[in-house]
N, C-alpha and C positions, 0 to 999 in steps of 0.2 A: 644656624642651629648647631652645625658642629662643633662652635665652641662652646657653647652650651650644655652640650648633650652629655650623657656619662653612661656608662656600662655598667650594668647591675646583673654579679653574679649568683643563682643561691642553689642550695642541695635541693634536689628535687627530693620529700618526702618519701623516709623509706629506702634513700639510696644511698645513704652515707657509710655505709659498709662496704658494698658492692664499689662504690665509687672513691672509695680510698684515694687513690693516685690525685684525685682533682681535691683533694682537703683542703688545699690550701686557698680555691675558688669558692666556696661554700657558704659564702658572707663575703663576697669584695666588689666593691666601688669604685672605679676608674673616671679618667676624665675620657669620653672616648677619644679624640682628640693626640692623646697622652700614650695611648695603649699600645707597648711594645708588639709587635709582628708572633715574636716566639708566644706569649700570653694569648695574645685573641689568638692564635690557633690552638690554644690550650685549650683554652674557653668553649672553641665552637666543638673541639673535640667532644671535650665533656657535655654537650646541650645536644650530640650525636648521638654519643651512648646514653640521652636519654636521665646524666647523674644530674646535670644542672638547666635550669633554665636562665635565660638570659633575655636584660631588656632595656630599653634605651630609654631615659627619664630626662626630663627637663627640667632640673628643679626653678623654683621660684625664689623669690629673695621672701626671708619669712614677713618681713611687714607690710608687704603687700596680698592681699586676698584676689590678685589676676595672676595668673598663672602669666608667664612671658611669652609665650605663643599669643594668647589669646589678646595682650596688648599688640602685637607684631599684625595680629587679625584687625582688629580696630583702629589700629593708625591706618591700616590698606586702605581702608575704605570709610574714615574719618569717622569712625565712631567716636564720639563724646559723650560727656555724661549731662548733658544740658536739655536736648528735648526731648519730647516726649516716650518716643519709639528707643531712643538708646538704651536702655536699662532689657528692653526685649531682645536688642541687635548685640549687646553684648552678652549675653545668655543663647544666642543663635552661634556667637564665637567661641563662646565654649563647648556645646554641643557638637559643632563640626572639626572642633579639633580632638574630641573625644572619639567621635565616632569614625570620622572619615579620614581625617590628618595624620592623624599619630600612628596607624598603622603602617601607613605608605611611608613615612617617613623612618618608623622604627626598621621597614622592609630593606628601603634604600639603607640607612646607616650600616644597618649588618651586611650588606652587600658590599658596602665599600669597606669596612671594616675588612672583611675576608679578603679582597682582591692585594688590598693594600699590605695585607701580614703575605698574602701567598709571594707576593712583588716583592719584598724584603728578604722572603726567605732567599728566595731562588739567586740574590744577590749575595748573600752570607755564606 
């Protein structure tokens, strides 16, 4: 999932004045992966004070209508599109990745995200 993943930054409505300093986070897209140490500390700063919010997204390739998680779900546990119950099992794998997944994982990525800028810093 971490290569995957990307960092989505935006103004938090109403803060773009107060939140000047972070302008340049207010619209930006990273790979997270990618994301230099000095930036994600910028970033969390900014989603501190409340100017930006931030979120870990997975995109999908556009010609497919399965999100890539949700294939990663259904290969686990051999979901097909062949009998009968699949078309419900893969609608169960969306659901749980919506509901229950994607939190946890968005939690952990910002977690390593942060340890990983603070571990850089403290080396720079």
């Amino acid at each position: 999932m971490k290569e995957r993943a990307f960092l989505r930054s935006r103004v938090v409505d109403g803060k773009q004045e107060a939140g000047a300093k972070f302008s340049d986070y207010f619209d930006h897209v990273e790979r997270w992966a990618n994301v230099p140490s000095h930036r994600a500390l910028a970033m969390l700063r900014g989603r501190n004070e409340e100017v930006l919010s931030l979120d870990i997204e997975v995109v999908a390739d556009d010609v497919s209508p399965v999100k890539p998680v949700e294939r990663m779900i259904a290969d686990a546990y051999a979901i097909g599109r062949q009998l009968p119950g699949d078309r419900w099992l893969m609608e169960v794998a969306g659901w749980t990745w919506r509901i229950k997944l994607s939190l946890h994982l968005t939690l952990d990525l910002m977690r390593d995200l942060r340890e990983r800028a603070e571990e850089e810093a403290i080396h720079v």
